[in-house]
N, C-alpha and C positions, 0 to 999 in steps of 0.2 A: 790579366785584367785587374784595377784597382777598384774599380768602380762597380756599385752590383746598376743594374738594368732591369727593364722590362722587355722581354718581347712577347707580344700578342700572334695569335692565331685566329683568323677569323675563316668561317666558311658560310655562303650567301649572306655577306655584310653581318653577321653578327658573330663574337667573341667566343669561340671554343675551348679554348684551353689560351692559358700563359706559362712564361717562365721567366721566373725571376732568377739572373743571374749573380751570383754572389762573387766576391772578388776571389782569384786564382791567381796559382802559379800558370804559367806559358804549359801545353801540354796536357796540364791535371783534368782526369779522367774519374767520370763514374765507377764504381766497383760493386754498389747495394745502392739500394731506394728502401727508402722507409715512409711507411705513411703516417703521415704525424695527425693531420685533420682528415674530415671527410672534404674531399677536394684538393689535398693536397698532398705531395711526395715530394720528401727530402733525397737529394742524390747527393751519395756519402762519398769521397773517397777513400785511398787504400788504408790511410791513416784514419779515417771516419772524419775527417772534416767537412761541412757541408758545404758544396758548390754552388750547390741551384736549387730551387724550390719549384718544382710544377703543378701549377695550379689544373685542375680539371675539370673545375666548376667555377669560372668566373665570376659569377653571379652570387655566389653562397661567400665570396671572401671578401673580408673588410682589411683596412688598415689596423686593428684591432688584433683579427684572426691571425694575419702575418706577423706583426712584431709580438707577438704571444709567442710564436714559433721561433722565429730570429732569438727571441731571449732565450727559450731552453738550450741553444746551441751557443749561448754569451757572445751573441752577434750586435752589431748595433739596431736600433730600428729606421724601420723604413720611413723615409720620410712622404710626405702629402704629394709632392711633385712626384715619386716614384713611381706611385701608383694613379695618378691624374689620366695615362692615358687608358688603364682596364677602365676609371671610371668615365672617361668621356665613349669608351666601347657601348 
């Protein structure tokens, strides 16, 4: 994957959890999660790079919250269209 994404979870119409996926090799797999926010878990691989980001509190995370996080790990940040569908959730 080159591209990171969004995907939402929803249960009876409202937004439970996300995950934002961060760009990957084909295959590369979780090995640790780390909780960086409250509301969020970094999923590391074997090398500690980070894949994906799981939000668990939709609601508690801003575009702010996330490229705070994206930056510790010298990622780029997210852009406004990224996260446009947690906020039309």
């Amino acid at each position: 994957m080159k591209q990171p994404y969004l995907e939402i979870t929803f249960r009876r119409g409202r937004p439970v959890a996300a995950y934002y996926y961060l760009p990957r090799r084909s295959g590369q797999k979780s090995c640790r999660s780390v909780r960086i926010e409250p509301g969020m878990v970094v999923d590391l691989s074997r090398g500690g790079k980070p894949i994906g980001i799981e939000i668990t509190a939709p609601a508690l995370i801003s575009q702010t919250i996330l490229n705070r996080v994206l930056r510790q790990f010298g990622l780029p940040p997210a852009k406004s269209a990224d996260l446009a569908p947690l906020r039309a959730a």
